[in-house]
Biopython code that builds the backbone (N, CA, C, O; Angstrom):
import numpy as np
from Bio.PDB.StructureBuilder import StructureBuilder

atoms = [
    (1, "UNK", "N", (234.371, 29.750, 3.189)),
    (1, "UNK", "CA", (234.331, 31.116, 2.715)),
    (1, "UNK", "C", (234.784, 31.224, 1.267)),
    (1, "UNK", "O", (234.202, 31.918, 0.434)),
    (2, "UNK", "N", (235.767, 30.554, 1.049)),
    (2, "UNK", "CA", (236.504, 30.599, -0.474)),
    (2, "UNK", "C", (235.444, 29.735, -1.556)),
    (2, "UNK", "O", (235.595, 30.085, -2.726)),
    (3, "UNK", "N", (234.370, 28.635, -1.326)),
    (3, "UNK", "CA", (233.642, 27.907, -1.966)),
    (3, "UNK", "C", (232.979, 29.119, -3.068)),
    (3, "UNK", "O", (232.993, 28.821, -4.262)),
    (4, "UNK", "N", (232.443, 30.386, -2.686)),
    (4, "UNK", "CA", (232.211, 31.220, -3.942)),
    (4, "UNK", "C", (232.918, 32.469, -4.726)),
    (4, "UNK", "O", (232.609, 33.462, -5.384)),
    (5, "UNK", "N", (233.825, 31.925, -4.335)),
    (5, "UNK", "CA", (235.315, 32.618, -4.835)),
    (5, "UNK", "C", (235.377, 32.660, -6.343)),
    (5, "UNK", "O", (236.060, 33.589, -6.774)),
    (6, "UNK", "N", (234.712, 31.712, -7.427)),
    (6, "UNK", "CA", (234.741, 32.068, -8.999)),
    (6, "UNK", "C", (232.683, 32.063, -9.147)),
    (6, "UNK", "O", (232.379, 32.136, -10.337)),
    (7, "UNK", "N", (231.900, 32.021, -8.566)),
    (7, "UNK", "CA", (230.946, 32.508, -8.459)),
    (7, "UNK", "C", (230.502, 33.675, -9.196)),
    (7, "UNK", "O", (231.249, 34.652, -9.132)),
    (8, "UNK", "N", (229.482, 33.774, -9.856)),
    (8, "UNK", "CA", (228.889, 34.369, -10.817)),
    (8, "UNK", "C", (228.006, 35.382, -10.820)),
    (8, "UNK", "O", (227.116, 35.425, -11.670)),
    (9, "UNK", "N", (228.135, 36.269, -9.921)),
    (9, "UNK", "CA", (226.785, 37.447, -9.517)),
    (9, "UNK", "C", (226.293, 37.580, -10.660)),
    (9, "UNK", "O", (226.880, 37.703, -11.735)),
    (10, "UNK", "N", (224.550, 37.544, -10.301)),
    (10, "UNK", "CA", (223.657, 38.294, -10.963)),
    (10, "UNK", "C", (223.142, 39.756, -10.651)),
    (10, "UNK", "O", (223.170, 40.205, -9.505)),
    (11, "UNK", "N", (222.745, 40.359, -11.560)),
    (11, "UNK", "CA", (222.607, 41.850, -11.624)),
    (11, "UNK", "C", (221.154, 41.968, -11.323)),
    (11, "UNK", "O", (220.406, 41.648, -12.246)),
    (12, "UNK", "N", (220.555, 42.408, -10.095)),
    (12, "UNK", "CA", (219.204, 42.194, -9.195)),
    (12, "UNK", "C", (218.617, 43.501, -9.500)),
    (12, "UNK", "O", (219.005, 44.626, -9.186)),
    (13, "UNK", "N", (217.463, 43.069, -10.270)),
    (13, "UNK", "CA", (216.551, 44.267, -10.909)),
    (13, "UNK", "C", (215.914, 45.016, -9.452)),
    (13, "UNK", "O", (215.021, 44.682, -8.673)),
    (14, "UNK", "N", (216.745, 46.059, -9.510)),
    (14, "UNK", "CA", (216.394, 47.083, -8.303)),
    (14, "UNK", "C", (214.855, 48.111, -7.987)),
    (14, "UNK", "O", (214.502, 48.656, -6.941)),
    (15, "UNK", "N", (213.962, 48.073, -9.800)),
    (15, "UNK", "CA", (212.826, 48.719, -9.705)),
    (15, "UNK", "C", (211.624, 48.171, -9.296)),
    (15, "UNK", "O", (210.686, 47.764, -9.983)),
    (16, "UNK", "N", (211.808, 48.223, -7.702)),
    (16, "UNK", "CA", (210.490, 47.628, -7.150)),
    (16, "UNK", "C", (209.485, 48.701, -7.256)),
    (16, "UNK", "O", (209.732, 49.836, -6.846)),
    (17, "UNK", "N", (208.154, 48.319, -7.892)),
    (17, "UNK", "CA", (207.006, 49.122, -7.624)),
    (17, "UNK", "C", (206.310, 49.037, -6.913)),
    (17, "UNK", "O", (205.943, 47.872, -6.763)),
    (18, "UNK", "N", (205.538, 50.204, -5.868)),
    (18, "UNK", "CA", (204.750, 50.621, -5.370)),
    (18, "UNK", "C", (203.055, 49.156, -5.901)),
    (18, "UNK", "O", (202.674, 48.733, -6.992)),
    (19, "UNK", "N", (202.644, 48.932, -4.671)),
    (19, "UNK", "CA", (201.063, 48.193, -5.099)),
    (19, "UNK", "C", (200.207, 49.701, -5.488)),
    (19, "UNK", "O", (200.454, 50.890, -5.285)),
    (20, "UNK", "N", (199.144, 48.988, -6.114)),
    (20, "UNK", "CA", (198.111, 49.818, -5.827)),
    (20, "UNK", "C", (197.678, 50.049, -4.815)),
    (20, "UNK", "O", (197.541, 49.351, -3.811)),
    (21, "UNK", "N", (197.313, 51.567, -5.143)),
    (21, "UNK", "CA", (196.283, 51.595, -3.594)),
    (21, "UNK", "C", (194.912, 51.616, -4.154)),
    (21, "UNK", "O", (194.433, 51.523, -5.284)),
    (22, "UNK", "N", (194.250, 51.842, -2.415)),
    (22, "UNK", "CA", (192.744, 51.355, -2.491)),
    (22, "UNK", "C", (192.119, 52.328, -1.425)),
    (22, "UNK", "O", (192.612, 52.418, -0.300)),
    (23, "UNK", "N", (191.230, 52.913, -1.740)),
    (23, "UNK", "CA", (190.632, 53.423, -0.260)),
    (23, "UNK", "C", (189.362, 53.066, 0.007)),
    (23, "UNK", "O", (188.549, 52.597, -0.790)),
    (24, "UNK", "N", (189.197, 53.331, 1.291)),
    (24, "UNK", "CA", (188.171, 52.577, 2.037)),
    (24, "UNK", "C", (187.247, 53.753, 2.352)),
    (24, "UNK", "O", (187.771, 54.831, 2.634)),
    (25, "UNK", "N", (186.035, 53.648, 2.330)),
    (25, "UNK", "CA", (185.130, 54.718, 2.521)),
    (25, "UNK", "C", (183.857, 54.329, 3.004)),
    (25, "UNK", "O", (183.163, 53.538, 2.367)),
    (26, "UNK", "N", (183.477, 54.847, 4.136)),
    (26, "UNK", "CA", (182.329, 54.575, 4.628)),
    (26, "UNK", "C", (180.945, 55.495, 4.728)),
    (26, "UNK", "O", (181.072, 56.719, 4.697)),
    (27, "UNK", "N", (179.765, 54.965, 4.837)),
    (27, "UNK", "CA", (178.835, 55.136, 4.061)),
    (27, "UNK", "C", (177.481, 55.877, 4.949)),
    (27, "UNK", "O", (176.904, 55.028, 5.629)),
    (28, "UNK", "N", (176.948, 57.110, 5.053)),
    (28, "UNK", "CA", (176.277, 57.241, 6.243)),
    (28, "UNK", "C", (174.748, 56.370, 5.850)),
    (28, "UNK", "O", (174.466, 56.008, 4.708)),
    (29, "UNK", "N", (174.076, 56.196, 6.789)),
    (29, "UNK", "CA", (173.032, 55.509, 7.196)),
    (29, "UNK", "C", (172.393, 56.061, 7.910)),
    (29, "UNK", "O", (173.023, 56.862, 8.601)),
    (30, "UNK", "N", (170.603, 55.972, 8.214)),
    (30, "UNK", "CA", (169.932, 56.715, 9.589)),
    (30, "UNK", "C", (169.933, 55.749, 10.495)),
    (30, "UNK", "O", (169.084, 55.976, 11.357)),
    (31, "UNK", "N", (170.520, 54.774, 10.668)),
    (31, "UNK", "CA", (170.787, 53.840, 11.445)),
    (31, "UNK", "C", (171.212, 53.503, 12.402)),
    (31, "UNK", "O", (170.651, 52.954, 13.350)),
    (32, "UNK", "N", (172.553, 53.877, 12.221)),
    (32, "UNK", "CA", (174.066, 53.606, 12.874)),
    (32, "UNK", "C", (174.258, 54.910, 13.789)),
    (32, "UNK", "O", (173.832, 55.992, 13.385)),
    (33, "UNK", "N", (174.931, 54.789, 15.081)),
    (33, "UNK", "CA", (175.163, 56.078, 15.674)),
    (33, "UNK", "C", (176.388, 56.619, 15.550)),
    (33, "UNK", "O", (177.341, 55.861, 15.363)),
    (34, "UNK", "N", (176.550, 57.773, 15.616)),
    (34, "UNK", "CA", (177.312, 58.895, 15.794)),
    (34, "UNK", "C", (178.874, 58.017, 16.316)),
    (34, "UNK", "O", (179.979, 57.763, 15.836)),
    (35, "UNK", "N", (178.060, 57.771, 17.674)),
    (35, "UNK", "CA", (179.191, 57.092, 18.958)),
    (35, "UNK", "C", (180.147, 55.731, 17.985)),
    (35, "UNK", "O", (181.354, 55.572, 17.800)),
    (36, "UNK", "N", (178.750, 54.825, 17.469)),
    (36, "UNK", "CA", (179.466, 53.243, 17.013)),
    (36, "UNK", "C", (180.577, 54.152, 15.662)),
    (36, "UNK", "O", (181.796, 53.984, 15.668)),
    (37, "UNK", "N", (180.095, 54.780, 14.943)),
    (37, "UNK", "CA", (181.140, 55.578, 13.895)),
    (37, "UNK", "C", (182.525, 55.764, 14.262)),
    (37, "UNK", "O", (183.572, 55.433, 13.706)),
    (38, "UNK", "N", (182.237, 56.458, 15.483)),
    (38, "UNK", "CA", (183.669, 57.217, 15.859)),
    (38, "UNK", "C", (184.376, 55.784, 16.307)),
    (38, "UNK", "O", (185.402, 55.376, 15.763)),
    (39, "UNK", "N", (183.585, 54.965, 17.535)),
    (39, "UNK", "CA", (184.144, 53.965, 17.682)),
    (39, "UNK", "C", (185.063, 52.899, 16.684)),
    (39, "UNK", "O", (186.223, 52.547, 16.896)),
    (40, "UNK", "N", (184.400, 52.597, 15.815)),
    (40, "UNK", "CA", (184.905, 52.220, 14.482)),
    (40, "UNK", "C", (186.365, 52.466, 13.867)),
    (40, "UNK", "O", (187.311, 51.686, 13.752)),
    (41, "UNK", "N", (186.222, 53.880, 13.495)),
    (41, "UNK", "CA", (187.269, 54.832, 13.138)),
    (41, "UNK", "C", (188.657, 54.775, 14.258)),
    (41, "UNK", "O", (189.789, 54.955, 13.809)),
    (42, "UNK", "N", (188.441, 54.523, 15.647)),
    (42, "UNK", "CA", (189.102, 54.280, 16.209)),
    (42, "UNK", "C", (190.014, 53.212, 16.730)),
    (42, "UNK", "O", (191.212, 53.263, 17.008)),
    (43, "UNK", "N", (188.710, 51.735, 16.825)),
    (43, "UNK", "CA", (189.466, 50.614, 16.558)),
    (43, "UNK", "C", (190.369, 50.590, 15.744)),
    (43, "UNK", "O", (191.562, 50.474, 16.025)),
    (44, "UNK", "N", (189.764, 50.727, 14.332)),
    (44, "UNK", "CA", (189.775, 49.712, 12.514)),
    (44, "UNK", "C", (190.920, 50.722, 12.138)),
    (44, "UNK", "O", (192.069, 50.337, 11.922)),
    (45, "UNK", "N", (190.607, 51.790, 12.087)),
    (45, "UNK", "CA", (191.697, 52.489, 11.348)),
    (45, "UNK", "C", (192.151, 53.252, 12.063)),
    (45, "UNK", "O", (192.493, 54.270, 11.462)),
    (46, "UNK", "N", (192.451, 53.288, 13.734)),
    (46, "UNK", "CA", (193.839, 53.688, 14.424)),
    (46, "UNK", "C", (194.015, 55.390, 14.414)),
    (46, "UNK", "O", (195.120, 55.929, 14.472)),
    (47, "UNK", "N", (192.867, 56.052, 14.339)),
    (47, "UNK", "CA", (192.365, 57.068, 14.003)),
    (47, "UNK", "C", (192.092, 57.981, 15.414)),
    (47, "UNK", "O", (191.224, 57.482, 16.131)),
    (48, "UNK", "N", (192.724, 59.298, 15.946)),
    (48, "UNK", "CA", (192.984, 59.833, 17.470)),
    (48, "UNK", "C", (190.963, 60.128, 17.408)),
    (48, "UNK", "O", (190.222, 59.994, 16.434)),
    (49, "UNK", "N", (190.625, 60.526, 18.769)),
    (49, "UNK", "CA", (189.326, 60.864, 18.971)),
    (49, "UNK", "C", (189.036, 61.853, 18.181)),
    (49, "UNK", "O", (188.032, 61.923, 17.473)),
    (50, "UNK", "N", (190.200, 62.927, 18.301)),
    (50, "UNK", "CA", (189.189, 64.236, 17.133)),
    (50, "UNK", "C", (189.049, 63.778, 15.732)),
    (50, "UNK", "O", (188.118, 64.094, 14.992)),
    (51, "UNK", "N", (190.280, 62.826, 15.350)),
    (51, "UNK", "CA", (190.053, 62.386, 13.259)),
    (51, "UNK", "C", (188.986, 61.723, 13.446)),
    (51, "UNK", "O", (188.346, 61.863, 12.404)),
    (52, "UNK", "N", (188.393, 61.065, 14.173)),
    (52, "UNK", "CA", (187.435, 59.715, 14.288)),
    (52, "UNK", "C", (185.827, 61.135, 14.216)),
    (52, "UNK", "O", (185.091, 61.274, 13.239)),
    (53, "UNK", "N", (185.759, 61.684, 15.116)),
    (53, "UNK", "CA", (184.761, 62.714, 15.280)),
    (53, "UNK", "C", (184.649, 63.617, 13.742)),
    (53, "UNK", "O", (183.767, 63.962, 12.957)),
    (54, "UNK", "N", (185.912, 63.720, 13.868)),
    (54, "UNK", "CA", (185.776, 65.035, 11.921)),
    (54, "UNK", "C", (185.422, 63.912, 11.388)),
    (54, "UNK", "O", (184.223, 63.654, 11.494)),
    (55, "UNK", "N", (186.070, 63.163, 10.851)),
    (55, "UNK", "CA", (185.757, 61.691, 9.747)),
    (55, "UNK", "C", (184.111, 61.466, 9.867)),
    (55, "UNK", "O", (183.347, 61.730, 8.938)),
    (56, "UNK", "N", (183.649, 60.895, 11.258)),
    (56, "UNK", "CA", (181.986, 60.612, 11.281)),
    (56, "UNK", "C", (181.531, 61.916, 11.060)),
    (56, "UNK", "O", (180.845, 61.625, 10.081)),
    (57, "UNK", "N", (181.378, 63.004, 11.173)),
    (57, "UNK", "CA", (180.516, 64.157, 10.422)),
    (57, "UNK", "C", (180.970, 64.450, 9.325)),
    (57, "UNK", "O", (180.299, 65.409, 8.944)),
    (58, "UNK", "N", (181.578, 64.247, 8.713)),
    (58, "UNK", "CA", (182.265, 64.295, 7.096)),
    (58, "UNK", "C", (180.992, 63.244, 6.857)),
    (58, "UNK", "O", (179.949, 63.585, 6.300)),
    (59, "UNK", "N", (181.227, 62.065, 7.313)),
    (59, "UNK", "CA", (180.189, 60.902, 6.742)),
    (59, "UNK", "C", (179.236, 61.008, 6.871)),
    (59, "UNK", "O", (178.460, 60.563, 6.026)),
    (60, "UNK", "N", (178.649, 61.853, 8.344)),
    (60, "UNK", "CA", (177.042, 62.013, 8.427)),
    (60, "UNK", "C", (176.669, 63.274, 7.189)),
    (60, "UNK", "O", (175.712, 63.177, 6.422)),
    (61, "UNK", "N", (177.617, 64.407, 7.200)),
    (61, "UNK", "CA", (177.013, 65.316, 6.497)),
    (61, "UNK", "C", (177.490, 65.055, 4.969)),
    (61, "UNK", "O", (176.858, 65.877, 4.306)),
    (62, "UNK", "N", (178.108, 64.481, 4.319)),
    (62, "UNK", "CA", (178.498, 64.145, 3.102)),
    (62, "UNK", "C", (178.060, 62.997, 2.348)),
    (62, "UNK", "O", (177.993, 62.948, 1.120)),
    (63, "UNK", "N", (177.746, 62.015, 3.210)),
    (63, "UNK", "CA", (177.171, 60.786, 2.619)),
    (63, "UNK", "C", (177.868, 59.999, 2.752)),
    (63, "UNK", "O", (177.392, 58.936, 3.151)),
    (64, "UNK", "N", (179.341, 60.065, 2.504)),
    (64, "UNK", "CA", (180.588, 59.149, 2.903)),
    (64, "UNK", "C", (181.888, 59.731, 3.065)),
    (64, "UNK", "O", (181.927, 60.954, 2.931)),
    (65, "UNK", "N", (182.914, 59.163, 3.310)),
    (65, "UNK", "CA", (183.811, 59.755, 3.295)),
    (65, "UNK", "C", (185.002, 58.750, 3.435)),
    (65, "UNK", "O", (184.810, 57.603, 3.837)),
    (66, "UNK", "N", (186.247, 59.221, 3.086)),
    (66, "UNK", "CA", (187.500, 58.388, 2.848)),
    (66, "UNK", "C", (188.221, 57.898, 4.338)),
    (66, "UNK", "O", (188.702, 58.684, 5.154)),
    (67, "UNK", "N", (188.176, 56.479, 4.476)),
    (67, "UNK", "CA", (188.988, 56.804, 5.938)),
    (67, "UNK", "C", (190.221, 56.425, 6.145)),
    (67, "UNK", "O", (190.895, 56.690, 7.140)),
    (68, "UNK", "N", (190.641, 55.603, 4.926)),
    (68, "UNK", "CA", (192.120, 55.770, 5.212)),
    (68, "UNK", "C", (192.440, 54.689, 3.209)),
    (68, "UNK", "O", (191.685, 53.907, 2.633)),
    (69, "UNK", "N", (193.540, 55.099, 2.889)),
    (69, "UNK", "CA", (193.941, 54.660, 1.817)),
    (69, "UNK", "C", (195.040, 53.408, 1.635)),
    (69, "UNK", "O", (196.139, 53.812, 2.012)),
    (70, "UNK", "N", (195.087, 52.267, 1.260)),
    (70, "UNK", "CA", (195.755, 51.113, 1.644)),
    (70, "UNK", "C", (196.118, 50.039, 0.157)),
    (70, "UNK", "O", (195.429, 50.119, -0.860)),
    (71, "UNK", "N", (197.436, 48.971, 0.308)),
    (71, "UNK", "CA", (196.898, 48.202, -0.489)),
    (71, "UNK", "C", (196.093, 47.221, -0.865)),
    (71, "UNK", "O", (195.573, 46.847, 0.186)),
    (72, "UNK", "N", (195.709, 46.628, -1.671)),
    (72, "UNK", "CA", (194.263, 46.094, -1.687)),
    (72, "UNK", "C", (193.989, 45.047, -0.419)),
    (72, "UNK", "O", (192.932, 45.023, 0.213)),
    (73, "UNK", "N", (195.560, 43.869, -0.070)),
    (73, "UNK", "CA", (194.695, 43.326, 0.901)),
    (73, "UNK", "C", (194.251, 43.792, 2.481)),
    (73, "UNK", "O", (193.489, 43.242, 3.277)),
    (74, "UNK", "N", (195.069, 45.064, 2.594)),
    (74, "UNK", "CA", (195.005, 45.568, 4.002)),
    (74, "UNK", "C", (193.334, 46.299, 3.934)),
    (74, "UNK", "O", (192.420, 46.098, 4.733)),
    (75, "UNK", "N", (193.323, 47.233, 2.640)),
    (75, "UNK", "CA", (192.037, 47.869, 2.513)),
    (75, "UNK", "C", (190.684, 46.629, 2.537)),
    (75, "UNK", "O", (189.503, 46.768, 2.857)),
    (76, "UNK", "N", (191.071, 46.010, 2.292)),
    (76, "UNK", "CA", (190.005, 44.189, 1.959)),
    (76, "UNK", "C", (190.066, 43.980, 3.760)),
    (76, "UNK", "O", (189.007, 43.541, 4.208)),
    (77, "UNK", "N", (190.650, 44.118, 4.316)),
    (77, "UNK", "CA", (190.693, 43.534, 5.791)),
    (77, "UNK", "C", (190.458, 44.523, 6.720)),
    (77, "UNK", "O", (189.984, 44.081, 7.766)),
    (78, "UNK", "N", (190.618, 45.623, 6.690)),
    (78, "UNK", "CA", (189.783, 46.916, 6.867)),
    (78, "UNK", "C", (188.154, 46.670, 6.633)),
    (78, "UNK", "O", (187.444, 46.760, 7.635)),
    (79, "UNK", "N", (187.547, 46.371, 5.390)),
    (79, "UNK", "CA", (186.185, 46.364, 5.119)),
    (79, "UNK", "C", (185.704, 44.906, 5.742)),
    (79, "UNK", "O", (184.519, 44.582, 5.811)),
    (80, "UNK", "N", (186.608, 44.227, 6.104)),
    (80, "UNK", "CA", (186.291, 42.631, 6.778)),
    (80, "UNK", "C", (185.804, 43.587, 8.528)),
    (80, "UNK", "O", (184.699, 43.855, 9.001)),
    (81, "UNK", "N", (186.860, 43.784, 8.912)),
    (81, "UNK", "CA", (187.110, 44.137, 10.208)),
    (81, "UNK", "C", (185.345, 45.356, 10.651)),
    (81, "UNK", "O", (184.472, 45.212, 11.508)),
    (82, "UNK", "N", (185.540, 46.362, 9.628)),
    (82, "UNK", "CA", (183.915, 47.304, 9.814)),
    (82, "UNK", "C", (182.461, 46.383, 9.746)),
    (82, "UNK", "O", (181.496, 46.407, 10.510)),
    (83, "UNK", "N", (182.738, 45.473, 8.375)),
    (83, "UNK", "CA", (181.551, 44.760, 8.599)),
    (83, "UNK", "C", (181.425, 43.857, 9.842)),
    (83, "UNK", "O", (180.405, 43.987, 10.518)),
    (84, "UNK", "N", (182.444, 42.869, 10.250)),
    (84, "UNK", "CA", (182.140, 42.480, 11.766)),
    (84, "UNK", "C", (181.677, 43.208, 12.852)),
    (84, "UNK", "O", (180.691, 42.777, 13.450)),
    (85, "UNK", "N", (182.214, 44.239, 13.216)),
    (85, "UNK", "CA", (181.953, 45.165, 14.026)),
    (85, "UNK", "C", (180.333, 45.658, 13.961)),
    (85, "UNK", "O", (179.507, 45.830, 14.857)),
    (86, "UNK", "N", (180.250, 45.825, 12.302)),
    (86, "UNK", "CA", (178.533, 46.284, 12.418)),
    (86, "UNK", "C", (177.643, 45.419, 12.382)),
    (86, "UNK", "O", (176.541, 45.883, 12.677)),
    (87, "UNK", "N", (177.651, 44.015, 12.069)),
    (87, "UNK", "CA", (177.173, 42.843, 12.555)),
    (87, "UNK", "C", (176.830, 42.376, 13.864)),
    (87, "UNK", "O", (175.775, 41.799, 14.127)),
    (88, "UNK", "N", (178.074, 42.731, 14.974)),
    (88, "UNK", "CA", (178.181, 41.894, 16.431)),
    (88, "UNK", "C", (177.156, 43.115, 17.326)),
    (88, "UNK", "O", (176.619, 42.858, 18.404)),
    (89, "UNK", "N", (177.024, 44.696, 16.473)),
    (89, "UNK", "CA", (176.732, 45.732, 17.066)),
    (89, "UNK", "C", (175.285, 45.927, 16.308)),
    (89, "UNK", "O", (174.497, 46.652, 16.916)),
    (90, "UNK", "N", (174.821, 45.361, 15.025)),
    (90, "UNK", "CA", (173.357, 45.041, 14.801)),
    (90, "UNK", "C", (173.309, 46.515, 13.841)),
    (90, "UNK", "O", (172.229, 46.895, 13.389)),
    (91, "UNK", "N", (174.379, 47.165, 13.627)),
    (91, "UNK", "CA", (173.836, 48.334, 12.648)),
    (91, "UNK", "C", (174.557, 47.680, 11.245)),
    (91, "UNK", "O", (175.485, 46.899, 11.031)),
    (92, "UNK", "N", (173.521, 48.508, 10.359)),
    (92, "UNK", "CA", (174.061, 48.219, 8.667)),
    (92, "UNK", "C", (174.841, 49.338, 7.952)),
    (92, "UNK", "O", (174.795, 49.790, 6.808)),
    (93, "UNK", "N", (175.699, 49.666, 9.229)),
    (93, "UNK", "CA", (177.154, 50.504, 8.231)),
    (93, "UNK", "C", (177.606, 49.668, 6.872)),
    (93, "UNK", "O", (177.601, 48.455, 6.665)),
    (94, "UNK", "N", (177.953, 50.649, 6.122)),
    (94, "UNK", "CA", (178.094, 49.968, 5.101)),
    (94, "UNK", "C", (179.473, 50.939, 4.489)),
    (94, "UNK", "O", (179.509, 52.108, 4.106)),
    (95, "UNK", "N", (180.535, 49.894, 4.594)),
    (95, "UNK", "CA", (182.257, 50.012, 4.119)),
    (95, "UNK", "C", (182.426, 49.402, 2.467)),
    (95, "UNK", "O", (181.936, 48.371, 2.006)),
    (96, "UNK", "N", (183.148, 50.252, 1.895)),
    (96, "UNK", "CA", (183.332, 49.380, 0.470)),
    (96, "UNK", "C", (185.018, 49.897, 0.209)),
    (96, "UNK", "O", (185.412, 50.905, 0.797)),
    (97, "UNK", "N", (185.741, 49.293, -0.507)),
    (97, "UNK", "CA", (186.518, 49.443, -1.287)),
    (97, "UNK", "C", (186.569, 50.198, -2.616)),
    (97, "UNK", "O", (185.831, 49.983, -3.577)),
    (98, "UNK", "N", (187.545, 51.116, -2.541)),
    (98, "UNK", "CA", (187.655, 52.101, -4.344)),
    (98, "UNK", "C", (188.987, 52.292, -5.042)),
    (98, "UNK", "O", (189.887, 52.859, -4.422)),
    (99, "UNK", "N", (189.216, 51.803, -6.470)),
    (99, "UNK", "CA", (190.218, 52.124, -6.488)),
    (99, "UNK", "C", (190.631, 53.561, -6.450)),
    (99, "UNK", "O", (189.982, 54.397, -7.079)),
    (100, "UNK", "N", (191.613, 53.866, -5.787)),
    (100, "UNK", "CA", (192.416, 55.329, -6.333)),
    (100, "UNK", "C", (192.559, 55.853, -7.848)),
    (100, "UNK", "O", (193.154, 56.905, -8.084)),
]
sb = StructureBuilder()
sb.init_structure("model")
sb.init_model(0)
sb.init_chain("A")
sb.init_seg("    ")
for serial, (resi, resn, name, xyz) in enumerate(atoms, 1):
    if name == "N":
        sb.init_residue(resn, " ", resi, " ")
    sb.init_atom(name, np.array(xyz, "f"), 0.0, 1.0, " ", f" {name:<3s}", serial, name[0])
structure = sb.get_structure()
């Protein structure tokens, strides 16, 4: 216990910053259904049945829409996770990354 008894503290730069964020936004298509959307929204981004339902008609009637905001590698693994999903399920949803 006494070994750092004349020991020398350093003064620990306390201003940690915030990452960037990133949001993730998905893209409507005449393709993809209604159902695989909401589904999506529910897996990937943890999203209750009614946000998943508002979110996919935001996207059907808007063109796209924001579905959740992250730092870059979670938002990067988010757009990993949608494109698998629309691959194994044969539609061409289409997820991208933006910065804030």
């Amino acid at each position: 216990m006494h070994e750092f008894k004349d020991a020398v503290l350093e003064k620990v730069d306390d201003d940690v910053q915030e990452p960037p964020m990133y949001k993730v936004v998905l893209f409507n298509d005449d393709f993809t259904t209604m159902d695989f959307v909401v589904m999506v929204l529910m897996v990937v981004f943890h999203k209750s049945m009614d946000e998943s339902k508002n979110l996919m008609l935001a996207v059907h009637k808007k063109g796209s829409a924001v579905c959740g905001v992250y730092p870059y590698v979670i938002a990067e693994t988010k757009v990993a996770q949608v494109q698998a999903m629309a691959n194994q399920y044969k539609f061409p949803l289409r997820c991208t990354i933006e910065e804030e």
